[in-house]
N, C-alpha and C positions, 0 to 999 in steps of 0.2 A: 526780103529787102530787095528793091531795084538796084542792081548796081549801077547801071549806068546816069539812073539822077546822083545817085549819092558821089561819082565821079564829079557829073556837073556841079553840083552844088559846093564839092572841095575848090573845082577850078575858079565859079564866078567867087567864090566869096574870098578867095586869094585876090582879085583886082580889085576891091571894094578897100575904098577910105575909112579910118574910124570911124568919122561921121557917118557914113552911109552905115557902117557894120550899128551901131549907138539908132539909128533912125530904123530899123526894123526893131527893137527890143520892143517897143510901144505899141498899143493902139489908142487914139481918141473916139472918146464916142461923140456920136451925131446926137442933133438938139430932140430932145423929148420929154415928157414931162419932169424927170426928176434936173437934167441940165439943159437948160432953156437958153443959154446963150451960144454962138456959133463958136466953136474953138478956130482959133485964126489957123490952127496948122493943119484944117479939110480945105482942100480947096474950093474954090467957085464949082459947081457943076457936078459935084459928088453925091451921089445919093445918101440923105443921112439913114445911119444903121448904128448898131450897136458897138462896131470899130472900123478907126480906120487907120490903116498903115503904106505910107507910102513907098512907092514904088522907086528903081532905078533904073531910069530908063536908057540910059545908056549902055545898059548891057541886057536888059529885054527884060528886066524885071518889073511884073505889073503891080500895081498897090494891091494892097491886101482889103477887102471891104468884107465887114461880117455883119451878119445880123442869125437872132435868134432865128430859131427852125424848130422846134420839135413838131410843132403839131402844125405844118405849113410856115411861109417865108414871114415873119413878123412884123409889123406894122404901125400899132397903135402909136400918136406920137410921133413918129419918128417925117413920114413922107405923107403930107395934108393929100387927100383922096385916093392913095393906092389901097390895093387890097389883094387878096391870095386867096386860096383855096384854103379855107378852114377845114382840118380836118379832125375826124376823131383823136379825143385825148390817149395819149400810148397804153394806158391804164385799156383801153377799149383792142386799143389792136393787142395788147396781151393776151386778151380774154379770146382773140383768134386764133390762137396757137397756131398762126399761119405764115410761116416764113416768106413763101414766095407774096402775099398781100405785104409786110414788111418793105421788100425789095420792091414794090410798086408805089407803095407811098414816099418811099427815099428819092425813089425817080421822079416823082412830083415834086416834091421840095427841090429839089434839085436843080429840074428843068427851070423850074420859074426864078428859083432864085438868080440861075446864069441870066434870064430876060430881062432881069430888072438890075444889072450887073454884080451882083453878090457872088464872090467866088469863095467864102469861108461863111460854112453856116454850123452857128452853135447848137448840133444837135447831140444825136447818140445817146439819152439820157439814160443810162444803166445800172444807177443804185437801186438796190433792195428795198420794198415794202416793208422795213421793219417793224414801223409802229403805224397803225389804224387812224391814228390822228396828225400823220404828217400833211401840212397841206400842199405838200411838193408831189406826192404819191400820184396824180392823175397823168405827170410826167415821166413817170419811168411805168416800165412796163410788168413787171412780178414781183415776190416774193421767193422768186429761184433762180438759184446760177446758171443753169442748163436753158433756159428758158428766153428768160434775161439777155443771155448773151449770143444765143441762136439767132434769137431776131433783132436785138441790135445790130448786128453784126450784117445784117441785109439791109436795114435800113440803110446804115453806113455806105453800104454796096452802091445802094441804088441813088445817091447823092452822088458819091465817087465817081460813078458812073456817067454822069454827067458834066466830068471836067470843074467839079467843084466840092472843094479840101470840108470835111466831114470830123468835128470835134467826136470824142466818146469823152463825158463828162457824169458826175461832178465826183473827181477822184481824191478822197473817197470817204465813203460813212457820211455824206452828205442828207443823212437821215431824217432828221426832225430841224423843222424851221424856228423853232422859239430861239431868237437871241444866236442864232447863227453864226454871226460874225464871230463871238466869243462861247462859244460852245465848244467843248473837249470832249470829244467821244471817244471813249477807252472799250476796246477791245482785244482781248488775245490774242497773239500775230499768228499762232495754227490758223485757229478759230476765220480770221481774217482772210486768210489764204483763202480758205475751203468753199466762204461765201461772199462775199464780195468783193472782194479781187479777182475769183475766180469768174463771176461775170464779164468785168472787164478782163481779164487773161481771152478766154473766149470770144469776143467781140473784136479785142486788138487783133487777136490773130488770125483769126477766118474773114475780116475785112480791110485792116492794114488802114484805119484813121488818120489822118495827116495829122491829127495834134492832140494833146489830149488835155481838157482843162480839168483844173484842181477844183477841190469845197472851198467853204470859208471857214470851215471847222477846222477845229484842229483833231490831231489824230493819235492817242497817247502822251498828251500833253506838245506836242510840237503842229503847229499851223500848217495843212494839207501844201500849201504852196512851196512851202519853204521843210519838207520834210523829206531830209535828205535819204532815209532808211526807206520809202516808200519812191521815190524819184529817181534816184540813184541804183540804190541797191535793188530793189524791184521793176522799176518801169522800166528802165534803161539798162538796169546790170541782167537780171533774169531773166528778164520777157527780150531786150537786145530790141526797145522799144528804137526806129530810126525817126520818128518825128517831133515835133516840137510839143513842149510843157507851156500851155498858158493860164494863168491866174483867171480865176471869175474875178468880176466885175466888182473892183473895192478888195481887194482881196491882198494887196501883198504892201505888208506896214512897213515893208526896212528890203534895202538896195541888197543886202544877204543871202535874200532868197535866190537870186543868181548863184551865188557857190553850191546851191543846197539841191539844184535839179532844174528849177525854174526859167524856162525862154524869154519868156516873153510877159509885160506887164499889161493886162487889159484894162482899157477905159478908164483912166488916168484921172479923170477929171472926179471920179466915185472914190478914187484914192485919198485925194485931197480933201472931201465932203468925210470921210473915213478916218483917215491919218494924219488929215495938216500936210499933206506932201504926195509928188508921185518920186514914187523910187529909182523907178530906172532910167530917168536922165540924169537931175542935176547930179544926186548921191551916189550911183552907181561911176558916171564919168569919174566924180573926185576921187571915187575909189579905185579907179582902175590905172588917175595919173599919179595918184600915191604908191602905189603897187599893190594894194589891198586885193584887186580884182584882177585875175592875170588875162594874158592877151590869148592863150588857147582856148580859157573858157567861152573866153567873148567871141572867138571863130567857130567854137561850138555850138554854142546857141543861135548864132547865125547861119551856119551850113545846116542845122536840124530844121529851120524856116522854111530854106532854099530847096532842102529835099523835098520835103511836103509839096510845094509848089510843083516841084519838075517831076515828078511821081502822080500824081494827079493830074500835070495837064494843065493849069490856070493860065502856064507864060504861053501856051500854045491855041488858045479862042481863035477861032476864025467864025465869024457871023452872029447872028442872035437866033438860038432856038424858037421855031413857031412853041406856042403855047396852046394845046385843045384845053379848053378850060371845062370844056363839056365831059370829054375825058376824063377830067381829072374828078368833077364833081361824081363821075360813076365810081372813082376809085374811093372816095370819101362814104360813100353810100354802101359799097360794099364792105369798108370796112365797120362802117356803124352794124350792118348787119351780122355780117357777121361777128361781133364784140359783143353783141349785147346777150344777154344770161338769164334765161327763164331760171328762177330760184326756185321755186311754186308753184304749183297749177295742180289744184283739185276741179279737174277737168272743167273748169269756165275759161280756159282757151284752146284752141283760138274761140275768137267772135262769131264765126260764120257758122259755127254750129251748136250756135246757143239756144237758138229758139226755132219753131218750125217756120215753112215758107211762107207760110197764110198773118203769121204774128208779127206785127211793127217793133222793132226792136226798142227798146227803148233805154239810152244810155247818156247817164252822168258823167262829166269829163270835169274834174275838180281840180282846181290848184295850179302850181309849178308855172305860172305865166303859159301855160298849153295854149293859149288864143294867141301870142304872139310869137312863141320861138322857144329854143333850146338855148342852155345854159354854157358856158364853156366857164375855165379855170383861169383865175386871175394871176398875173406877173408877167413876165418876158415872154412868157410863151403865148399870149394872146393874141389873135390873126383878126384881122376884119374883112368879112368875108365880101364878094360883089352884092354892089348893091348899099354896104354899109349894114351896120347891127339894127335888129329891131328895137332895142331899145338900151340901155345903159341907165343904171342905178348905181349912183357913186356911194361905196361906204366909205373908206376910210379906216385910219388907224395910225397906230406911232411907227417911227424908222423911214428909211425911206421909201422902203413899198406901200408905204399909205395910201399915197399917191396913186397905184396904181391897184388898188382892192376893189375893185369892182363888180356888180352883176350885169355881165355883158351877155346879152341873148341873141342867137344867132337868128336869121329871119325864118326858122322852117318849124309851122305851126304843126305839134302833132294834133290838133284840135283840127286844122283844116283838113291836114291828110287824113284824116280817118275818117272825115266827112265823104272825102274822093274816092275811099274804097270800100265804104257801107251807104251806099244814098240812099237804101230801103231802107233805112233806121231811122230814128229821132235820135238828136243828138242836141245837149244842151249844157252850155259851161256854165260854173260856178267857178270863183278866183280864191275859195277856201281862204277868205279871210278870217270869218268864224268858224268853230264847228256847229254850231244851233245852225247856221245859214248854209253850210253846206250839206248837214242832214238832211232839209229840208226838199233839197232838190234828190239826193239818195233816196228818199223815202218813196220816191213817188217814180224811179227809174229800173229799168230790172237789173241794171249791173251798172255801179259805179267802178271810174277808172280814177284814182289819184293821182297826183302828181308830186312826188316830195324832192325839193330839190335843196342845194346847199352850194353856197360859196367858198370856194376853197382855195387857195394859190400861194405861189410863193413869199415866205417872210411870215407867216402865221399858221400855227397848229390848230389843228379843234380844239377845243378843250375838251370835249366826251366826243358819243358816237351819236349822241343826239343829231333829230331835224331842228333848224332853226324856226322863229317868227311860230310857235306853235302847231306845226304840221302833222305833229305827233296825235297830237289831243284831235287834231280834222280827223286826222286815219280813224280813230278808236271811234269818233262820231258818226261816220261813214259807216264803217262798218258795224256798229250797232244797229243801223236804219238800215244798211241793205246787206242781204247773207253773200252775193254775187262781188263782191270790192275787189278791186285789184288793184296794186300798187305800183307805179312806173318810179322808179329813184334817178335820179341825177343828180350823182354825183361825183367826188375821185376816191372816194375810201367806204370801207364799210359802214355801214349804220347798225343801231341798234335797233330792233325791232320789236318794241310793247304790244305791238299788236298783230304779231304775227297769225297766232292761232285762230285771229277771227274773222283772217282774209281771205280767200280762195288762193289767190294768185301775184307773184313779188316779180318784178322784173328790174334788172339792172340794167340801165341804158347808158351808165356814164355821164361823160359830157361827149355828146355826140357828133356832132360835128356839125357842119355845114347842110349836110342832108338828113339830119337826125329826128325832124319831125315825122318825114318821111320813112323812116327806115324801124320806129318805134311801131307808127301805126302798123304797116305791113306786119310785123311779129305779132300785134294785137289779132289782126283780123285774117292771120292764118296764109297770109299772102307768100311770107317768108318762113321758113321753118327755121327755130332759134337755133343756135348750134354753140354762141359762146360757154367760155368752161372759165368757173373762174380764177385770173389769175396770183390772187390773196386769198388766205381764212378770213370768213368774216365770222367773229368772237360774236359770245353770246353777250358779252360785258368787257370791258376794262380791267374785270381782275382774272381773266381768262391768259393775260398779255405778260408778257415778262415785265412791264413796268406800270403797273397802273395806276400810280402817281408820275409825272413827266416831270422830271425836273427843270426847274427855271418857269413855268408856266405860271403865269400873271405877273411877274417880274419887271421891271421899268425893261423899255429898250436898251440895250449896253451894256445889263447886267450878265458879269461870266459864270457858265453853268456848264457842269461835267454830265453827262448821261453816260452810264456802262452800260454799255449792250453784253450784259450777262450771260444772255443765250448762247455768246460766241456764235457756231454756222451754224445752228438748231433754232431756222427763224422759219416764222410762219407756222405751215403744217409740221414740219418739222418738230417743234416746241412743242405741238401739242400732241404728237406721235410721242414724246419724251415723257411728259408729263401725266398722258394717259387721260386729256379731257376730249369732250366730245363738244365740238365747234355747232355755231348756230348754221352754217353752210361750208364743207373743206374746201381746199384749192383741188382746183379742179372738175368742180362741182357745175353742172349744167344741164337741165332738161331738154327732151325736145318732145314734138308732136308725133315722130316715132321711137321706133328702141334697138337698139344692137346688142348683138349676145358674140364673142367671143370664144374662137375655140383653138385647138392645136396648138398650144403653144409650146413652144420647143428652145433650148439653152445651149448653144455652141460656142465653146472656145476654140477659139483655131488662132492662135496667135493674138486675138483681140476678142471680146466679148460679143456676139452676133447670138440676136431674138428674134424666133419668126411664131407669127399668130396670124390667125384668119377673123374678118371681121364682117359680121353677115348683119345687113339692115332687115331685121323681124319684122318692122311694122308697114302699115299699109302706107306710109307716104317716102314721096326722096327727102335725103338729108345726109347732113355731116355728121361726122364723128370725132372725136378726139381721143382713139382707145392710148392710155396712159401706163409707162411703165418703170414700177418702183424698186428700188432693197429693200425691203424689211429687216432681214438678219447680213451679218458677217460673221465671222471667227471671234468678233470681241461681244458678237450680243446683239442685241436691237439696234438700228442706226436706219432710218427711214430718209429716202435721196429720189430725185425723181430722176429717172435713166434715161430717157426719151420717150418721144411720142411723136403723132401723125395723123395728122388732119387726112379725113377720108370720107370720100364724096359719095353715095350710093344708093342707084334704084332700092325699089322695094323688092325682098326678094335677094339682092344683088348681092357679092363677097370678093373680098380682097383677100391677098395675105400681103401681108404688112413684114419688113426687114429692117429692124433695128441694130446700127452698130454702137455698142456702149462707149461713150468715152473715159478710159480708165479711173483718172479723176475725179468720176462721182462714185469709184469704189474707195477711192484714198483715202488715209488722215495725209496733211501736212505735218513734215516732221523739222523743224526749225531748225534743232540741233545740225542735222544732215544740210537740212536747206533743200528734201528729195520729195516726193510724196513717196507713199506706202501702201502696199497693197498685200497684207497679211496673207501668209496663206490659211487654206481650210475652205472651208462649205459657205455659201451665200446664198439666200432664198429671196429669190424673186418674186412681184406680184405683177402681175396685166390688173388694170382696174378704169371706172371709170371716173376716177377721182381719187384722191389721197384720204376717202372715208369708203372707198365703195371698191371693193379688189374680187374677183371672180376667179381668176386662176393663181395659181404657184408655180414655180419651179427651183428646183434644187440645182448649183451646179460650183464644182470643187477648183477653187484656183489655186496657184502658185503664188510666193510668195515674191513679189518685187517692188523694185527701189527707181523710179523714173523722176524725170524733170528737176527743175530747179526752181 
């Protein structure tokens, strides 16, 4: 905690009026598709964005201006011809296991968003991958706490970093989009502890977020906003969280959620389209000249605002940041690359050593709009990149994100680039509207490349793991007519795959970003060596999953639906480490065009858990690695955790030894009763591995028994 803001922010908000204290609790949003007309309380000359909270400028306090961020500064709607740096969906920089890329893309959201005056960007997204059909999943980054909350937590940095206040959201169990609003996620508060809290636990504390917003779930029957056992007793009581709690957007039904943890009400105007009312003015004032709402809660929730601001830096701007947009396009680019996840390759990649020098290559490019661009993920998080999108296909649906369900393609052809880095080839696209018509062109190429993509975003689930519009039946067509197919996916969740066996080669591209055309081909044609690992199980099915029926799924909108996350912290690999199945690809799972073999590994306690191993690149090319390190056993039995890991760079030929410090926590249970975690004593076995299906070494090593945190 800075002491010195949290001084200031007791001093200004001692000279601050009701009124002023009552004019920070809110933000209004700016006009965009779903509110179209201008709310009179932005001023003339305000950038519209996703909130806005005015400032007091008589004592140097700036207005608050937010707009979305995860995947660059947001846009659609909002400010007619600006546009950002799109970049890869978080689902992609997960698959990088790469912190320091993490803290580079924060720094781009960042920067840009102080250019365009945004000093609060709704980012940090760090719930858990729990279900394969969330279609929120391409905005958080894992499946794992450790993971999750490692590179959250640099995001966070590299925003902070630039003098502008850094949400870690959607708190918490923000899990599955069906019917959201009224959605009850019941889970065990160990259970809860261990995995998704402990995300955010880690994130809040290795980056110090200015605020942190809530779900629209509720969370054991009580509303994530207004859930004072989670707000209170954990953000604020355990974690000694110092910044401010704000509501997503429509999110808080009754002026209560004030006594229950809650700062601040966002975008007001979703409340009212939601509840018939915003809360925290007219109802909240009544209650506070009743005495219902007392006067130190309400200098509380005002000095936790004030902090955040004077801790971060916002009252303190002096100029406007140049922006290299060129820059940033490299940082986009590199994180496409590095994200993206060779699945498959029975050796038809790369490209470049398919056929001899003398032989014209000849190659099918099918599907996924490849002749005009890449896909990204429909809701708030949608950017529009310079230039404007190459195309937009509105679908629609019920609620108020109908509205905003779209197939937005960014302008970067992987059809063109792969023309730019094979020109001795023949290269010819089909748009796999049929499969007869896409065979057709397969039959006659030596190696088809598919495209399967899918729409996914905020406020709607998959319903399976299926491709949509028939994609599925293209693949099996393809690959009937040519034995060389390869598959490109984009999308944010797993798919299920019919036709895996009949393909050579599967590559996960995500939604890639802004240079994703670009960034796909090079992995095609051998330019870039793949390196992502992925970071979800991808199921062989639905019934592989702890729910494979989703409750509330096809339900009217508005309909209330409970989901128990059963699993409690045994999500992802984890569950199927439990259950004893064998996944269609584990976390952690990634090819490349060389190989690394691992050795020495060795298990030191010295006060704290420390792992050191050597990591030697065997094959003939440079590349990354991601060697990966798990528990298997404890003193109670089998209990599978991933401990850390470390992106490693390496000639051919070349070796590291790599230094892992454990953080105790992922040896713990949560123990509720205590309120401590726990750390049994007895024997624990180790694994180094290159995935959570693939473990090469072991080690044994004897801990003490202890009682830490709260």
């Amino acid at each position: 905690m800075n002491s010195q803001a949290m001084e200031w922010a007791r001093e200004v908000e001692a000279q601050l009026t009701d009124e002023e204290r009552f004019s920070l609790l809110i933000s209004v949003m700016g006009t965009n598709e779903v509110v179209t007309d201008k709310d009179p309380r932005i001023p003339d000359g305000v950038p519209m964005g996703a909130g806005y909270t005015p400032g007091i400028p008589r004592l140097g306090i700036p207005a608050l201006l937010m707009s979305d961020a995860s995947l660059g500064v947001t846009n659609p709607g909002y400010r007619e011809g600006d546009t950002a740096t799109a970049l890869p969906a978080s689902i992609a920089l997960g698959a990088s296991f790469n912190p320091e890329l993490a803290r580079r893309s924060g720094q781009l959201v960042g920067r840009e968003a102080r250019s365009k005056g945004f000093n609060v960007q709704l980012a940090g997204g760090v719930n858990l991958h729990r279900d394969p059909r969330n279609g929120r999943n391409f905005e958080y980054l894992s499946e794992d706490p450790w993971l999750t909350g490692v590179l959250g937590a640099e995001s966070v940095k590299g925003i902070q970093g630039e003098q502008v206040i850094s949400t870690v959201k959607h708190f918490s169990l923000n899990c599955n989009e069906t019917n959201r609003h009224w959605l009850d996620a019941v889970i065990d508060p160990a259970a809860h502890r261990e995995a998704d809290l402990l995300a955010f636990e880690i994130a809040i504390e290795r980056a110090g977020p200015g605020a942190v917003m809530t779900g629209y779930n509720k969370v054991n029957g009580t509303y994530a906003g207004g859930n004072e056992a989670l707000l209170q007793g954990i953000l604020k009581g355990a974690w000694g969280f110092p910044g401010w709690v704000m509501s997503d957007w429509g999110a808080t039904p009754s002026w209560d959620f004030a006594l229950r943890g809650q700062d601040q009400e966002s975008g007001v105007q979703i409340d009212v389209l939601m509840w018939g009312h915003e809360a925290f003015t007219a109802p909240l004032r009544e209650a506070y000249a009743a005495g219902d709402f007392p006067k130190n809660r309400l200098s509380d929730m005002v000095q936790r605002i004030l902090y955040a601001m004077f801790d971060v830096g916002v009252d303190s701007w002096e100029g406007t940041p140049d922006v290299d947009l060129a820059a940033h396009a490299d940082i986009a680019l590199e994180t496409a690359r590095q994200g993206i996840v060779l699945l498959k390759n029975d050796g038809v990649l790369p490209l470049e050593a398919t056929s001899p020098a003398d032989v014209v290559l000849k190659i099918a490019v099918i599907g996924g709009h490849a002749q005009l661009g890449v896909p990204i993920g429909a809701g708030s998080s949608a950017v529009v990149p310079a230039g404007g999108y190459a195309e937009v296909h509105s679908i629609g649906g019920p609620g108020i994100m109908g509205a905003g369900r779209n197939l937005f393609l960014l302008p970067s052809s992987p059809l063109a680039e792969l023309k730019k880095l094979l020109p001795d080839t023949a290269i010819e696209y089909d748009p796999g509207m049929s499969p007869a018509e896409a065979a057709l062109l397969a039959r006659r190429s030596d190696v088809a490349v598919v495209f399967g993509i899918r729409v996914e975003g905020e406020g709607f689930d998959n319903p399976d793991l299926s491709l949509p519009w028939g994609q599925d039946a293209v693949i099996e067509a393809v690959a009937d007519a040519n034995p060389n197919t390869i598959v490109v996916l984009e999308t944010g969740n797993p798919v299920a795959m019919p036709w895996l066996r009949k393909v050579r080669a599967v590559v996960a591209a995500w939604y890639p970003g802004q240079c994703g055309g670009r960034a796909i081909a090079e992995i095609l044609a051998g330019v870039t060596n793949p390196s992502g690992k992925l970071p979800l199980t991808f199921p062989t099915g639905l019934d592989q999953t702890p729910r494979p029926e989703l409750s509330g799924l096809g339900t009217p909108w508005g309909t209330p639906t409970t989901v128990n996350y059963n699993e409690g912290s045994e999500v992802g690999y984890r569950w199927f480490a439990k259950t004893g199945q064998e996944p269609l690809f584990p976390f952690g799972h990634g090819l490349s065009y060389t190989s690394f073999d691992y050795a020495d590994l060795a298990v030191h306690d010295r006060g704290g858990l420390r792992v050191e191993f050597t990591v030697t690149n065997a094959g003939p090319r440079r590349g990354a690695d991601v060697p990966q390190l798990y528990l298997l056993e404890d003193p109670a039995g089998t209990r599978t955790r991933l401990l850390g890991f470390e992106r490693v760079n390496l000639e051919p030929g070349g070796s590291r030894t790599v230094s892992l410090d454990v953080d105790p926590r992922l040896l713990a249970s949560y123990d509720t009763g205590r309120g401590q975690w726990h750390t049994p004593g007895g024997s624990y076995r180790l694994a180094l591995g290159h995935s959570a299906g693939n473990y090469t070494l072991e080690a044994d090593v004897s801990l003490a028994e202890a009682w830490f945190g709260r």
